[in-house]
N, C-alpha and C positions, 0 to 999 in steps of 0.2 A: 344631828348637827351637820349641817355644810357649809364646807372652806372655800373661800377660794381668793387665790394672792398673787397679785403683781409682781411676785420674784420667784423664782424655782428650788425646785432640788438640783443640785449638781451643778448650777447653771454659777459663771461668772460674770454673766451683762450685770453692769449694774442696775440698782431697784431704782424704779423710778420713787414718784412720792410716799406711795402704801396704802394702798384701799384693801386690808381684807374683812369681807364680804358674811357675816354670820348669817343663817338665818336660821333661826331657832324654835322659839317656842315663852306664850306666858300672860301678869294678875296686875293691881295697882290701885290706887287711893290715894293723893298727892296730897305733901306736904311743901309743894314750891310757894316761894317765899313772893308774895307780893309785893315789887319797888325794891326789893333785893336786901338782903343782910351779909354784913362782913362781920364776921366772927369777932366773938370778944376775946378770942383764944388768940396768940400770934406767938408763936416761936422767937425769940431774940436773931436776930440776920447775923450773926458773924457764922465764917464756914468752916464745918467742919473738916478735920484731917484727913488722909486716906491712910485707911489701914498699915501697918508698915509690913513689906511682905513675909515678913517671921509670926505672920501672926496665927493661930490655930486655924481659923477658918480658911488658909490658905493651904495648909500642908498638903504635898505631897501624898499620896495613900504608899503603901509601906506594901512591899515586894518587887523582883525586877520586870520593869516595863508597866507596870502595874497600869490599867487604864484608867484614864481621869480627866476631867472636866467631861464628864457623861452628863449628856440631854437628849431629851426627846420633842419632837413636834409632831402634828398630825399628818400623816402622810398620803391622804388622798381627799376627795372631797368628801365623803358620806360619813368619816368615822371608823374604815374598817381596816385601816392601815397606821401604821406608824417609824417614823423615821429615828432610828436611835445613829446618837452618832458619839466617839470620842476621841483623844488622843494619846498615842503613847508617845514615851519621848524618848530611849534609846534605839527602836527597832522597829519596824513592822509592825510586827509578832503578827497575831490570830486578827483574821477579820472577817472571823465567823461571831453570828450570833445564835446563841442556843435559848429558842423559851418554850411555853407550854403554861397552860391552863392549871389555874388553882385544882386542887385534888385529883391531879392527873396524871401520870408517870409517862405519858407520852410524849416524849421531847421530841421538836422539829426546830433543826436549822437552815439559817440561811448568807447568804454571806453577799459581802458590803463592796465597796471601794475605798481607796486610800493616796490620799495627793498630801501635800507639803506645797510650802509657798517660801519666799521669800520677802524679805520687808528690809529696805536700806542694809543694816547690817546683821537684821536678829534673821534666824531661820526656823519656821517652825517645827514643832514636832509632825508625828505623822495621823493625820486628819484623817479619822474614820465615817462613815456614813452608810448605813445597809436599814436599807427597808424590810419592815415586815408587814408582811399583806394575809387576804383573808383572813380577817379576825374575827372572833362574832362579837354579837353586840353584847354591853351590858356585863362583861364578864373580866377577872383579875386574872394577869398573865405577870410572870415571873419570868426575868430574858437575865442570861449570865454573858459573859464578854471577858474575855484577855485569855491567856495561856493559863496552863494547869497550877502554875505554880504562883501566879499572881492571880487567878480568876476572880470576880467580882460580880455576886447577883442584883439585880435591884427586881422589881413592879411597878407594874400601871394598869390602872381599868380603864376601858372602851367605853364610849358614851353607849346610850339608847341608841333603839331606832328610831331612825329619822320618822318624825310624826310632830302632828300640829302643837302638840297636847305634851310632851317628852317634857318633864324636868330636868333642868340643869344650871349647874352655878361654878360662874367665872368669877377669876380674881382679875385687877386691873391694877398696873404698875407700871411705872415709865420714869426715865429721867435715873435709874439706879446707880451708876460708877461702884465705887468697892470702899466705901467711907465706914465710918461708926454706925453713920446714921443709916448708910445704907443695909447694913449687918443687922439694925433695929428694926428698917422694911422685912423683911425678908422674914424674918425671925415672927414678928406679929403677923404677918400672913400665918404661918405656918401654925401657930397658936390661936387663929382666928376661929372661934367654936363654929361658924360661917361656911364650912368649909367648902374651899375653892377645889374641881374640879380638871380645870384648866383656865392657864393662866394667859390673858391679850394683854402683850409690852409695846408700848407704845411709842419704843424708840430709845436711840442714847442708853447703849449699852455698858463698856466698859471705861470709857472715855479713856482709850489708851491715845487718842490721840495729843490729850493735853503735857502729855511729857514729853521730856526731849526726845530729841527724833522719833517719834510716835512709837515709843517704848513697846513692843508686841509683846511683851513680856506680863503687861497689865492682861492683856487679853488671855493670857494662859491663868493668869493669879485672879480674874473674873470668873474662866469657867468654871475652877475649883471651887469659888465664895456660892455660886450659885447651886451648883454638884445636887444638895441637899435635899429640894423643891425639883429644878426639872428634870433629875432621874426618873422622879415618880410622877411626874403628870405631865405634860403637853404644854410647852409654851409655845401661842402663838406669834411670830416677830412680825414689827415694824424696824423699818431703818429711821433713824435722825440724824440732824448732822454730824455728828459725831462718830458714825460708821464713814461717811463719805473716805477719810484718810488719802485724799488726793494732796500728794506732797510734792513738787517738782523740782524742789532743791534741794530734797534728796531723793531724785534719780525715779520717784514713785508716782506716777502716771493713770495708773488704774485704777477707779474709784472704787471703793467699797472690795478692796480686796482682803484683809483679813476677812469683816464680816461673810463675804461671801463664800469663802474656803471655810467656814468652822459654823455656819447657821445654815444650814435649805432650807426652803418651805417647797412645801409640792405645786410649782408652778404651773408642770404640764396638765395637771388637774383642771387647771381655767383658762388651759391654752393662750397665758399671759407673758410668753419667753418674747422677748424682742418688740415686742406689742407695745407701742406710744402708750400711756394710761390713760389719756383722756379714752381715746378708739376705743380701750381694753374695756369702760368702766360704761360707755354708753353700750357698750354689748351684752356687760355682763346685768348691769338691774334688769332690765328687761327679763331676764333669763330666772332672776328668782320666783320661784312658783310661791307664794304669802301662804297659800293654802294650804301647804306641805309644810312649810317654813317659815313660817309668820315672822319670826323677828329679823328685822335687816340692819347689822351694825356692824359703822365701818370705823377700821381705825385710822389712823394719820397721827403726823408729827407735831406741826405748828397748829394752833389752835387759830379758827378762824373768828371765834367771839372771845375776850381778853379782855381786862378790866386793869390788867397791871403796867404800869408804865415802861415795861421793859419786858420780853422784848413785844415791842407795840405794832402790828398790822403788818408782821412779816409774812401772816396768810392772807391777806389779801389779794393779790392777786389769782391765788389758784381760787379766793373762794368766788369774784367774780365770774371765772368760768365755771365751777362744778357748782354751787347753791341748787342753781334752776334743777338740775338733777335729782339735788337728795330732796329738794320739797316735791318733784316731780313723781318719784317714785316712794316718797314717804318713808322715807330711812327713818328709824326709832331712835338711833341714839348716836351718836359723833362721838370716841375718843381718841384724846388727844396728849401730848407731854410737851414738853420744850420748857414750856414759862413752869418754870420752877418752885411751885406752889400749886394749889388747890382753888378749884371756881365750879360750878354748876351754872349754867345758861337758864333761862326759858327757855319754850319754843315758840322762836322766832326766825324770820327769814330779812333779807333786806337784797332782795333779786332786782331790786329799782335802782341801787346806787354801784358806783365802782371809783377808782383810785383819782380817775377822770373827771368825772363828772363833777364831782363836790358833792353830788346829794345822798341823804345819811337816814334813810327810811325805816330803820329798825321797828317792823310790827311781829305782835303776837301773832304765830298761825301756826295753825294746828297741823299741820299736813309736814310741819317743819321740825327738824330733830332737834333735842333736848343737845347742848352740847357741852361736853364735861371734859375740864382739864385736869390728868394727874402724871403732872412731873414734878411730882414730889418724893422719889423716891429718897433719895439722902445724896446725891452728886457734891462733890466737891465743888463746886461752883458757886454754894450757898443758895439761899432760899430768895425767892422775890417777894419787895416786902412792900414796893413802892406803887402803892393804887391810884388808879385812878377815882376824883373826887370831884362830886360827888360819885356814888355806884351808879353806872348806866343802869337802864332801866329793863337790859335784858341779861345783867349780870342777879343772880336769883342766889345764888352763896359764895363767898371766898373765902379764904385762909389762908395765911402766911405760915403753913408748918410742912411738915413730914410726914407720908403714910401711904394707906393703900386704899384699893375699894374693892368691892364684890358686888357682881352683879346674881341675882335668886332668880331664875328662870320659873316661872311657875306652872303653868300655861300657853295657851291661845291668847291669853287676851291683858296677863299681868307679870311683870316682875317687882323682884323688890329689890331697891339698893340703896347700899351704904358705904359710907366714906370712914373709914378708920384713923387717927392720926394718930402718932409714934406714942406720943406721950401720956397716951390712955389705957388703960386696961384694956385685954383684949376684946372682950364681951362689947366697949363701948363703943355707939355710932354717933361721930360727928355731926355727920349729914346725912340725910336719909330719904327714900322717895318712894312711892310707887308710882309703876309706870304702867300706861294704858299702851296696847298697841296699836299702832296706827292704821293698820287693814282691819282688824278685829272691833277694834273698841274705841275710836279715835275721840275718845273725850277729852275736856278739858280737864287737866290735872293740875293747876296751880292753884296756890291755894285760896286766891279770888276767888274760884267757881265753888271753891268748900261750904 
């Protein structure tokens, strides 16, 4: 597996939009829906609560200083590194990290960094982040963290090696905040027989910004609800708007500075620190070898194909400039969050028209990514329920609910995925597809050519 993302580790520039860069590995047989289907399933729209902060999935872990809100991400491009990072909130304390290989008694540490930020009037605890590198592949490490008397072990396994042919399988989530609903996401991942690897979020994290004075207090009461999942595996981040927390009447100026004090991605990895993203992105497709890393998928926030009346053609403009790109180099698959609900594209491109012009060329082409929205995590914001009618002709499935998806890495040449929503048993797939890949196997997958 290789990363590579328009924001760093350590770094506080803010993230531009969020292109990270997979290329993987994989099989397919499509089920896309010809002239498009909107699910007969729709969630009722009223929104749900946010948790209130006494609630179990928030507590505190029990000793002094104890660490908490612990994640991890992948910490370099190939796979052989990982970024663990957390908080304590009376001290310092240890900012060693101690792990070592399943059936091994050979412990190696190594040790991190530690910053605090401030936010209007909350200040946070103290923000940990330490890398651990040469890792081998394919293999389960167990890493402990905090002082003696509060320590705390978790694990994670390493992906494969990087090869054409590597199995692997992603979960995909976005849009989460800390709701009911959200605690049902997270929960059905986690019970998904499917099971997810590592997970690509696609933005709109804690939404600590919707409370008064951009509450950073949600953002500590978030890392804890998540604790559970990315201890043990690698979330990959996207920002949304909802990280932005650019507030200037109150005194807060600097974009995305929670997220960027308590999330890194290993930036220096794509040499993408300070780097404009269009420069960053016409540098980097070139640069992916298909033949080493056949699958090319990238995330982002606002979805540039949308079927729902709200919110309507807010990617428009970035997708005028980038399209010609991902059909260029045959990107496999676009996801995306924001619009508050569930949709699956065709592959289609529309490089003919822009905000300008009026012309509205939506064609089939194959060369062009499959583009799939899931910000349906459970956010307090409520679900988007209001479509557009009839279904455009390159909207291929929607739904008005809650849930997740998993991408089955199979191969060279096929994956397989599914769409979960909250309300089903775990086992059950909403939406479902195989995918051909676009260097390997560029066929038609909809279910016209069936």
């Amino acid at each position: 597996m290789r990363v590579t993302s328009t924001k760093s580790l350590f770094s506080s520039s803010p993230p531009c939009v969020v292109a990270i860069v997979f290329v993987a590995l994989v099989l397919s047989s499509a089920d896309l829906c010809n002239g498009g289907k909107t699910s007969i399933y729709a969630r009722k729209p009223e929104k749900t609560g946010d948790m209130p902060l006494h609630s179990d999935v928030f507590r505190v872990p029990s000793g002094h200083n104890a660490p908490q809100q612990v994640h991890i991400t992948q910490g370099d491009h190939v796979g052989k590194a990982v970024i663990v990072s957390w908080v304590t909130q009376d001290e310092p304390g240890s900012n060693t990290v101690v792990f070592w290989k399943e059936n091994s008694n050979e412990k190696r540490k190594t040790e991190g960094e530690v910053k605090t930020y401030k936010f209007h009037k909350y200040t946070s605890g103290y923000i940990h982040h330490c890398i651990i590198r040469n890792l081998e592949y394919n293999t389960k490490y167990y890493y402990e963290i905090g002082d003696s008397d509060s320590n705390r072990k978790f694990w994670f396994t390493t992906p494969p090696p990087v090869s054409p042919d590597a199995p692997y399988t992603f979960g995909i989530i976005g849009d989460l905040g800390q709701t009911f609903d959200s605690n049902s996401t997270i929960t059905h991942y986690e019970q998904n027989p499917r099971k997810g690897q590592t997970v690509l979020y696609v933005g709109d994290l804690s939404y600590a910004d919707i409370y008064p004075n951009h509450d950073n207090v949600r953002w500590d009461t978030w890392g804890r609800l998540i604790e559970r999942s990315v201890a043990y595996q690698p979330w990959i981040w996207t920002a949304g708007n909802h990280e932005i927390d650019f507030a200037p009447e109150l005194g807060e100026t600097e974009p995305f500075k929670p997220y960027t004090h308590r999330y890194p991605v290993p930036y220096l990895a794509s040499k993408s620190r300070f780097t404009p993203q269009y420069q960053w992105l016409q540098q980097e497709l070139p640069k992916v070898n298909r033949r080493e890393t056949p699958w090319l998928i990238v995330l982002m926030h606002a979805p540039w194909y949308n079927s729902f009346n709200y919110p309507f053609m807010e990617g428009e403009t970035m997708r005028v400039v980038y399209e010609p790109s991902f059909v260029k180099y045959k990107v496999d698959i676009v996801f995306s969050g924001h619009v508050h609900a569930y949709e699956r594209s065709e592959r289609v491109s529309d490089i003919a028209s822009n905000v300008v012009n009026g012309i509205y060329t939506t064609v089939k082409d194959r060369s062009a990514p499959v583009y799939i929205t899931v910000g349906d995590g459970g956010n307090v914001d409520g679900l988007a329920s209001n479509m557009i009618e009839p279904q455009p002709a390159h909207s291929a499935y929607r739904e008005s609910s809650y849930g997740h998806a998993v991408l089955d890495i199979k191969n060279r040449t096929h994956a397989y995925y599914s769409w979960h929503r909250n309300h089903d048993g775990n086992p059950v797939e909403a939406d479902t597809m195989w995918f051909f890949n676009r260097f390997w196997h560029p066929a038609d997958e909809s279910s016209a050519s069936q």
